[in-house]
C-alpha positions in Angstrom: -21.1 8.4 1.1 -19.0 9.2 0.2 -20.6 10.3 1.9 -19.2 14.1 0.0 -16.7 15.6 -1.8 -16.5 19.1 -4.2 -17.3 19.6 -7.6 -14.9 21.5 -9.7 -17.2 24.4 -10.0 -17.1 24.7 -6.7 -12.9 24.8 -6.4 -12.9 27.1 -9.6 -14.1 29.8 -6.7 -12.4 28.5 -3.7 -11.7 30.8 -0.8 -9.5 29.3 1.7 -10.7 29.7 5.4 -7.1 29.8 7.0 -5.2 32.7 8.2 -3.7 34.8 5.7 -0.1 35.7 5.3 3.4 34.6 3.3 2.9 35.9 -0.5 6.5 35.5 -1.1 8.8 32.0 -1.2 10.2 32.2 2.2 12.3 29.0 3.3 9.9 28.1 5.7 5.5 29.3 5.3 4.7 29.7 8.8 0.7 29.9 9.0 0.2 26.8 7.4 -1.0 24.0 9.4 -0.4 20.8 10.3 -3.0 18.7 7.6 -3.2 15.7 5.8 -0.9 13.6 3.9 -2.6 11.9 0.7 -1.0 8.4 -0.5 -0.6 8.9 -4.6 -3.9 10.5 -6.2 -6.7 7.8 -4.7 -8.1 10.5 -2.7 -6.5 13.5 -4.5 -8.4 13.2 -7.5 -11.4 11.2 -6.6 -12.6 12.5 -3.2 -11.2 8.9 -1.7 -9.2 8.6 1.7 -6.8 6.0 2.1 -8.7 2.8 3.1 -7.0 2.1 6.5 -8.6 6.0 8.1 -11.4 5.2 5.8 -12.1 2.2 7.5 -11.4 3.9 11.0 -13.6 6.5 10.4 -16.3 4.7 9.4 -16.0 2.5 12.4 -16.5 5.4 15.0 -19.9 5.9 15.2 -20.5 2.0 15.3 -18.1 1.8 18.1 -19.8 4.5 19.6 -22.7 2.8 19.8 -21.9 -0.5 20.9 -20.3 1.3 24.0 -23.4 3.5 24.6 -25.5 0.2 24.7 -22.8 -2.1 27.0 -22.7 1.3 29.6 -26.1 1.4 30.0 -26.9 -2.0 30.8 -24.2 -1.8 32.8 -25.5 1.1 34.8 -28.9 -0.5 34.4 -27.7 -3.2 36.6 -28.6 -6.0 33.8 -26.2 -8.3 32.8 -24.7 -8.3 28.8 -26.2 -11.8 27.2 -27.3 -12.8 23.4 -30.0 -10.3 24.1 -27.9 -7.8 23.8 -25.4 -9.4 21.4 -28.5 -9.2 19.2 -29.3 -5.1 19.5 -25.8 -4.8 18.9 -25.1 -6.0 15.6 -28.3 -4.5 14.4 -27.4 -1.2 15.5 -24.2 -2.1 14.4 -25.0 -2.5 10.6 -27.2 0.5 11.0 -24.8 3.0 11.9 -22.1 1.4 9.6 -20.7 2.8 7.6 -20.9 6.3 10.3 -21.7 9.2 7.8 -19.9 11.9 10.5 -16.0 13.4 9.1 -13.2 14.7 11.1 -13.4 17.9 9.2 -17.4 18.3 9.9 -18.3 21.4 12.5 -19.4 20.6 15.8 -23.4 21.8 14.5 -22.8 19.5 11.3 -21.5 16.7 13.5 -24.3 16.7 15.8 -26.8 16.8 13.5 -25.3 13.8 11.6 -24.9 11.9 14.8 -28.8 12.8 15.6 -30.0 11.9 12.1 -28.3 8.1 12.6 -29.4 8.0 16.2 -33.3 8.3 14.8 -33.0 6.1 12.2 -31.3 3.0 14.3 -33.6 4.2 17.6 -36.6 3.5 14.8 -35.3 1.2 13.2 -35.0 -0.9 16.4 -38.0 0.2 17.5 -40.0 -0.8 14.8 -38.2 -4.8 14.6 -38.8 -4.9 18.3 -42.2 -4.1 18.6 -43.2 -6.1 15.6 -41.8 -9.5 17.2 -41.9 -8.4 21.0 -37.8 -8.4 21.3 -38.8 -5.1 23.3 -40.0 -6.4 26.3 -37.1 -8.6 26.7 -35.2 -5.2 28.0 -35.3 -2.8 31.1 -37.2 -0.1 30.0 -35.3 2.2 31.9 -31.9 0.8 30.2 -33.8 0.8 26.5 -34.6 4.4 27.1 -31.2 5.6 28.6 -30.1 4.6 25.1 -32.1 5.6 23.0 -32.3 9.3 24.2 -28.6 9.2 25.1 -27.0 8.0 21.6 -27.1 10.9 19.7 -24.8 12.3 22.6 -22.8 9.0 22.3 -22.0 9.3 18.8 -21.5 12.7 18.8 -19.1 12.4 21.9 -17.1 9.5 20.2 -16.5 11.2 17.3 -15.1 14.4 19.3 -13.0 12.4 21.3 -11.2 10.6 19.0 -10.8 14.0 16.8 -9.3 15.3 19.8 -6.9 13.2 20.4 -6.0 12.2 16.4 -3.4 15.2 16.5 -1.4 14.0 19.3 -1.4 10.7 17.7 -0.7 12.3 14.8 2.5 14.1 16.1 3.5 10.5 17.3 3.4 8.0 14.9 5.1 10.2 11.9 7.5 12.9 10.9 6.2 16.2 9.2 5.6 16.2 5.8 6.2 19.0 3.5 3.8 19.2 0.6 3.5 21.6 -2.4 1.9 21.8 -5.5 2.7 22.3 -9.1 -0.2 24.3 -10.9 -2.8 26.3 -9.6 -5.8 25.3 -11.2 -9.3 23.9 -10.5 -7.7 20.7 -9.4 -4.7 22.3 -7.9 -6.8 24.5 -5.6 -9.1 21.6 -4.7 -6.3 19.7 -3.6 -4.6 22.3 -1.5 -8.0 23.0 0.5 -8.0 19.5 1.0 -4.8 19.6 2.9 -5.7 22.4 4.7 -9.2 21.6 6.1 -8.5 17.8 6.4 -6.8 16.6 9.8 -5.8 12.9 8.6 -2.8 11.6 9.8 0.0 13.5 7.4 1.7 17.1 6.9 1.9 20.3 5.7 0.7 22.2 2.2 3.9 24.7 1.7 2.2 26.8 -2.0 1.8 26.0 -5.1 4.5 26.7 -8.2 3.4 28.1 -11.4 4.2 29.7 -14.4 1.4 32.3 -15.0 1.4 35.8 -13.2 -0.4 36.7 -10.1 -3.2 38.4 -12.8 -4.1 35.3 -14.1 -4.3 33.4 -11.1 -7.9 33.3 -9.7 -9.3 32.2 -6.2 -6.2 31.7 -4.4 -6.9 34.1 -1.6 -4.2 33.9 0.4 -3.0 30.8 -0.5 0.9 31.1 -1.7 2.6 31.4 -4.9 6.0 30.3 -4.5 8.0 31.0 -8.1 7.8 29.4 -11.4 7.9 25.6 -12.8 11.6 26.2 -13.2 12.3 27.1 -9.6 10.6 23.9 -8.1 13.6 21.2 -8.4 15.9 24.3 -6.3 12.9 24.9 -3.1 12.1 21.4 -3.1 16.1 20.8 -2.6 16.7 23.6 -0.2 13.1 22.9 1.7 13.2 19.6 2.4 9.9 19.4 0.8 8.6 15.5 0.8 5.7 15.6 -1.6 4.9 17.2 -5.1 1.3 16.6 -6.8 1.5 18.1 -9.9 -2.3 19.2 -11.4 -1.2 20.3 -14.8 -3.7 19.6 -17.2 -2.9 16.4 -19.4 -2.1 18.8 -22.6 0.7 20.1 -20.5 2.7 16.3 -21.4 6.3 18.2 -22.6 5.8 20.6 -19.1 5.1 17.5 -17.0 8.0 15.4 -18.4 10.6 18.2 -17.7 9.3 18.9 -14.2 9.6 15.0 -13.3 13.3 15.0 -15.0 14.1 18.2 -12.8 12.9 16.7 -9.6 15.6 13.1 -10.3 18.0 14.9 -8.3 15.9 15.1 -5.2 14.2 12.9 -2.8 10.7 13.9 -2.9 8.0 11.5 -3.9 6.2 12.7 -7.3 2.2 12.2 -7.3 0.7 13.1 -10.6 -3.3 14.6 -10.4 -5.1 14.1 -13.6 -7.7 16.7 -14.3 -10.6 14.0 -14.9 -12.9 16.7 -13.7 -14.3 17.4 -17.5 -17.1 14.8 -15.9 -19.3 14.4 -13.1 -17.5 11.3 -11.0 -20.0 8.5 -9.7 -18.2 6.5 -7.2 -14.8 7.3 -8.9 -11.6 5.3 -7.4 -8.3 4.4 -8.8 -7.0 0.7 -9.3 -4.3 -1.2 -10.3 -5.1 -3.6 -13.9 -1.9 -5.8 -14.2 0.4 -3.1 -11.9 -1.3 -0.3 -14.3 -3.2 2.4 -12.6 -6.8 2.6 -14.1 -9.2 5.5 -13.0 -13.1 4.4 -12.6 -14.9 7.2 -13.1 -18.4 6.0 -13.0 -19.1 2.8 -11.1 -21.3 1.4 -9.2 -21.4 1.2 -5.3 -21.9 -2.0 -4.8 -19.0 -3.8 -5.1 -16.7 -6.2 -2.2 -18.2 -5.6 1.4 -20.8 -3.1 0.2 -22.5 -5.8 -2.6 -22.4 -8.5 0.4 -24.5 -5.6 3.1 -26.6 -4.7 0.1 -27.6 -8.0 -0.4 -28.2 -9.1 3.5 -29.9 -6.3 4.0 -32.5 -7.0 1.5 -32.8 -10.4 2.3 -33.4 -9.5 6.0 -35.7 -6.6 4.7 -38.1 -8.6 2.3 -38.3 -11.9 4.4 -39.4 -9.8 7.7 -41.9 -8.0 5.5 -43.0 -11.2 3.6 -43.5 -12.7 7.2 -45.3 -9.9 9.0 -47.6 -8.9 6.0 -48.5 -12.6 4.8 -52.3 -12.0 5.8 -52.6 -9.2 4.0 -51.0 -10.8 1.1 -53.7 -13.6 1.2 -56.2 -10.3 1.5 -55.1 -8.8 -0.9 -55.3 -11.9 -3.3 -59.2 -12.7 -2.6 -59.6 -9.2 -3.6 -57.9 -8.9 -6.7 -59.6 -12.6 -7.7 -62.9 -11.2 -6.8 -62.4 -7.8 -8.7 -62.9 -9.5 -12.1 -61.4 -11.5 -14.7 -57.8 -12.5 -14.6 -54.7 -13.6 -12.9 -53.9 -12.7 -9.5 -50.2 -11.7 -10.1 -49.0 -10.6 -13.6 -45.3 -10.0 -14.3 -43.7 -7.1 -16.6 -40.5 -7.0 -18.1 -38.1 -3.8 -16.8 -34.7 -3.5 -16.9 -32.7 -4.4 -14.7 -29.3 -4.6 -13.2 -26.7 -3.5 -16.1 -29.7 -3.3 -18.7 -30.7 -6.8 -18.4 -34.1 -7.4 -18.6 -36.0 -8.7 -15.5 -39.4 -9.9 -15.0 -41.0 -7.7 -12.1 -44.4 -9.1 -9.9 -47.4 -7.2 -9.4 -51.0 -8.0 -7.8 -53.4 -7.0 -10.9 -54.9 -3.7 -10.6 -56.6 -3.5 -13.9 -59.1 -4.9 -16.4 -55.6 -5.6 -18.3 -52.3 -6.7 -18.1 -50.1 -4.5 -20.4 -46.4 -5.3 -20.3 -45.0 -1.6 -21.8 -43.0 -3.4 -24.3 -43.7 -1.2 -27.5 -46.0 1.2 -26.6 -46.8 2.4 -22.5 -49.7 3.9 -21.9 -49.1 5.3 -18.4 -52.6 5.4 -15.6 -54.3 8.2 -15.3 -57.0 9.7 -12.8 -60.1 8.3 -13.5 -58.5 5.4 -16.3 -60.9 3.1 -16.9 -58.4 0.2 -17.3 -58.1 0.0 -13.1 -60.8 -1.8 -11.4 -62.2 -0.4 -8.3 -60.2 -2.8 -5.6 -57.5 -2.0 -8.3 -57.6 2.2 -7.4 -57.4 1.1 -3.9 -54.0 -1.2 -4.0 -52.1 1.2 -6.3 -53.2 4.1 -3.6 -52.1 2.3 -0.7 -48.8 1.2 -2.9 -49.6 -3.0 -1.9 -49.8 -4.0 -5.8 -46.1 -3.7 -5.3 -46.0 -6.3 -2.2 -45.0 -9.3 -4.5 -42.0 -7.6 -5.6 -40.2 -8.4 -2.1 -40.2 -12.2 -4.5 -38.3 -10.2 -6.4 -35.6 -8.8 -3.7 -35.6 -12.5 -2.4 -34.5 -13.7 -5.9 -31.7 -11.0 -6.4 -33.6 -9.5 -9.2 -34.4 -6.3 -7.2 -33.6 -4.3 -4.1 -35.7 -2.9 -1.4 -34.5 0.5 -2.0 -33.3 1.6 -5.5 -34.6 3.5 -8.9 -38.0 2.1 -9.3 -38.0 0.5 -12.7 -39.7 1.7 -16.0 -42.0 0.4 -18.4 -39.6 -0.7 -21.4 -41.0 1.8 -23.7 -40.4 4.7 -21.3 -37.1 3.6 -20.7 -36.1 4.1 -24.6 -38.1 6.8 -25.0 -36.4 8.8 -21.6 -33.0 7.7 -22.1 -32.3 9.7 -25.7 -34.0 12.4 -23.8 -32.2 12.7 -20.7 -28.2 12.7 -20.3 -27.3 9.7 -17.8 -30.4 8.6 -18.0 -29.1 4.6 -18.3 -26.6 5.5 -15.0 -29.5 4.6 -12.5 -28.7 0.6 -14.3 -26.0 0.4 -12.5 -27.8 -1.0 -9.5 -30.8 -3.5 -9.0 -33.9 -1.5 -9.2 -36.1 -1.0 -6.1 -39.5 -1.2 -4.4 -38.9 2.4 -3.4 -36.1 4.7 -3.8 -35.1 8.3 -3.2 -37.0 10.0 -5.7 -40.2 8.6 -4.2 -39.5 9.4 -0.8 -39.5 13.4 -2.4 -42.1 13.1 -3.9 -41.5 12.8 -7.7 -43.4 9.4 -7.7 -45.4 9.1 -11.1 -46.1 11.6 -14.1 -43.8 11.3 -17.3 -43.4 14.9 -18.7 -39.8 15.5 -19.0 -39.1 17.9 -16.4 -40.9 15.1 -13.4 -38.2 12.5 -15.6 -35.4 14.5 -14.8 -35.9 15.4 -11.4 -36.4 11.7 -10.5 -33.0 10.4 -12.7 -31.1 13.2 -10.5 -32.3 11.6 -7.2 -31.4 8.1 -8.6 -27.9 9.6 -9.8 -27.3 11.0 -6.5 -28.4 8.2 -4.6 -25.4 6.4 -6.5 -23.4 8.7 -5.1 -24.6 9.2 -1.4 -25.3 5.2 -1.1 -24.9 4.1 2.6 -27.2 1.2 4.7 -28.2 4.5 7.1 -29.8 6.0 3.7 -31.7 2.9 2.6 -32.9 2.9 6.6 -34.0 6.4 6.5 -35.7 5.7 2.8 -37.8 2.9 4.1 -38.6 4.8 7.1 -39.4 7.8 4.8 -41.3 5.4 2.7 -44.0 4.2 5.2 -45.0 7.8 6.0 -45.3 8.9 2.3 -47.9 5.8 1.7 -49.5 6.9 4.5 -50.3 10.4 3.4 -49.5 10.2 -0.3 -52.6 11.4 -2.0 -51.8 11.9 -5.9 -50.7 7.7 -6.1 -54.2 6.6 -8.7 
């Protein structure tokens, strides 16, 4: 998730959606709206919410769940044992972190809640059909749940975003916001306030020195004076909060604003414009009480390494388990289809750049490692033997790599790794390219699951580095859940794999 923020191309034409009116500086701007309240620039600037409603709102949809499942064995008449302590923490982990926001629409909010409802009703599914866990259950109470927690997640989530602005009114004060420079970043932050319904205030308009004429996208959205006026409203207003957006070349405009604003008692949040660059799970921390800005990182770092890493490990040890006699198939086959070992390994990269020794069942006459020079298959290549042409079409040469997941070198779900040679000769070619490093690389990843498995002209390239840059960006367990699921269909039907 982040689950989402917007770019800055997208704020240089923002239209607010709230009712129009003030375009002067009145005392008070009635038809603004009760909204959020934004602790220093962590979510300002990098599309983060504080990590307490964070938290909260990623625990909804879990919640919801776990409730769904206790009500209907309840109402099933069975009673709540380490059967269902079980289903619970697997649905649990699938639904957490829930991908559904207090500022989504009712249509987008059902349609996320739907989306995670099929992916932990098949996820379950699948895990209890596989080792019988199933028939442990009521069928009546395993199908009340299933076909009812779309409706429970959905439900939860409207619940508590009904009552969030009473609770809102209660635990704190209003808080008067406004905003000093109506830019790009300026505009983004005041649409923020206005659409978001976090526990906070109220965006009052924005102060700037340039005319009305040279002032783009700001709809209705008010201009209250100049630079030089701020220190006097915010005084007169009561106004709590100033974010000033000026660009950082503005440092002589900035300092005078903050010296202005000494003889009041609003709190000063300063909003760099670090939008020059696309932002990959970009946060703000503190380096020896200095704040540092990460603006590319990787996902998986605290609480999300430690899921990333049990989910593969209960990922690749139930698929080692349930496919070990096709594994031992598999390995007559390739013994019996000619000359050579049974599994080869090649290097890749790996986490960071670092190199990484991947396994593979032998599907050719050779075992080429794509060091220097990669030679990529083809239709009709001459190098694959003919058990070979059937493991790469099925995708089971890659079974042994779940050795790899087991031994931390790789993920389940991730950029599939390159040949070393493509990997240099891609990465002068394509901006970002080295990004998709950042995480272990997987068995199967997004780009696979739509469809831009294979080929290296550069235009395939690309369009596969975008799905790995955005599935840096989106990473959540529900999306590794709905890859593998995704995954097993496209092996099924895939017919260009060779």
């Amino acid at each position: 998730m982040y689950k989402a923020g917007l770019s800055p191309r997208d704020d240089a034409s923002h239209r607010t959606s709230q009712g129009g009116g003030a375009k002067a500086a009145p005392a008070t701007v009635p038809w603004t709206r009760q909204v959020a309240t934004v602790p220093w620039t962590r979510q300002v600037a990098l599309h983060r919410t504080p990590a307490g409603f964070r938290l909260f709102e990623a625990l909804i949809e879990p919640s919801a769940a776990l409730v769904w499942l206790v009500a209907c064995a309840r109402l099933g008449g069975d009673s709540l044992d380490s059967r269902y302590l079980i289903v619970g923490a697997i649905a649990f982990s699938f639904t957490f972190p829930g991908a559904m926001r207090f500022n989504d629409s009712p249509r987008t909010a059902f349609a996320k809640a739907w989306h995670a409802a099929v992916l932990v009703v098949s996820g379950l599914a699948l895990i209890g059909y596989a080792t019988g866990y199933v028939n442990l259950f009521p069928r009546e109470v395993a199908l009340a749940w299933a076909t009812g927690l779309p409706f429970a997640l959905a439900g939860g989530q409207y619940l508590v975003r009904r009552m969030l602005p009473q609770a809102r009114r209660a635990l704190q004060s209003e808080t008067r916001v406004v905003i000093c420079g109506a830019n790009a970043v300026g505009l983004r932050l005041a649409k923020h306030f206005l659409q978001r319904c976090d526990i906070g205030g109220r965006f009052v308009g924005f102060f700037d020195d340039r005319g009305p004429a040279r002032l783009e996208g700001m709809g209705s959205l008010p201009v209250l004076g100049e630079l030089k006026h701020l220190a006097d409203f915010v005084k007169r207003n009561k106004v709590h909060q100033v974010f000033v957006t000026l660009p950082m070349t503005s440092q002589p405009r900035v300092l005078k604003l903050i010296d202005d604003l000494r003889d009041t008692t609003a709190s000063i949040y300063f909003v760099p414009d670090i939008f020059i660059t696309t932002l990959i799970n970009g946060h703000v921390d503190t380096l020896s009480g200095l704040p540092v800005i990460s603006v590319c990182d990787t996902p998986f770092r605290g609480v999300n390494r430690l899921l990333k890493r049990l989910e593969d490990i209960v990922v690749a040890s139930l698929v080692l388990v349930l496919t070990s006699p096709l594994l031992l198939a598999v390995a007559i086959g390739v013994r019996l289809s000619g000359p050579g070992p049974i599994l080869f390994r090649q290097r890749r990269y790996g986490l960071d750049g670092r190199d990484v020794w991947v396994y593979k069942f032998r599907s050719m006459s050779v075992t080429e490692d794509g060091d220097h020079v990669f030679r990529a298959a083809a239709r009709g290549d001459l190098r694959i033997t003919r058990f070979g042409a059937f493991i790469r079409r099925t995708s089971l040469d890659e079974l042994p790599q779940f050795l790899n997941v087991l031994q931390g070198q790789m993920s389940v779900v991730g950029p599939r790794p390159h040949a070393v040679a493509m990997n240099e000769e891609f990465r002068r070619l394509i901006p970002s390219y080295m990004l998709r490093h950042k995480v272990k690389p997987g068995i199967t990843g997004l780009a696979q699951v739509r469809g831009y498995r294979g080929g290296r002209n550069l235009e395939m390239m690309s369009k596969r580095i975008a799905c790995d840059i955005e599935y840096l960006r989106r990473w959540s367990p529900g999306l590794d859940l709905w890859i593998i699921l995704q995954t097993i269909a496209v092996v099924l039907r895939d017919q260009r794999a060779y």
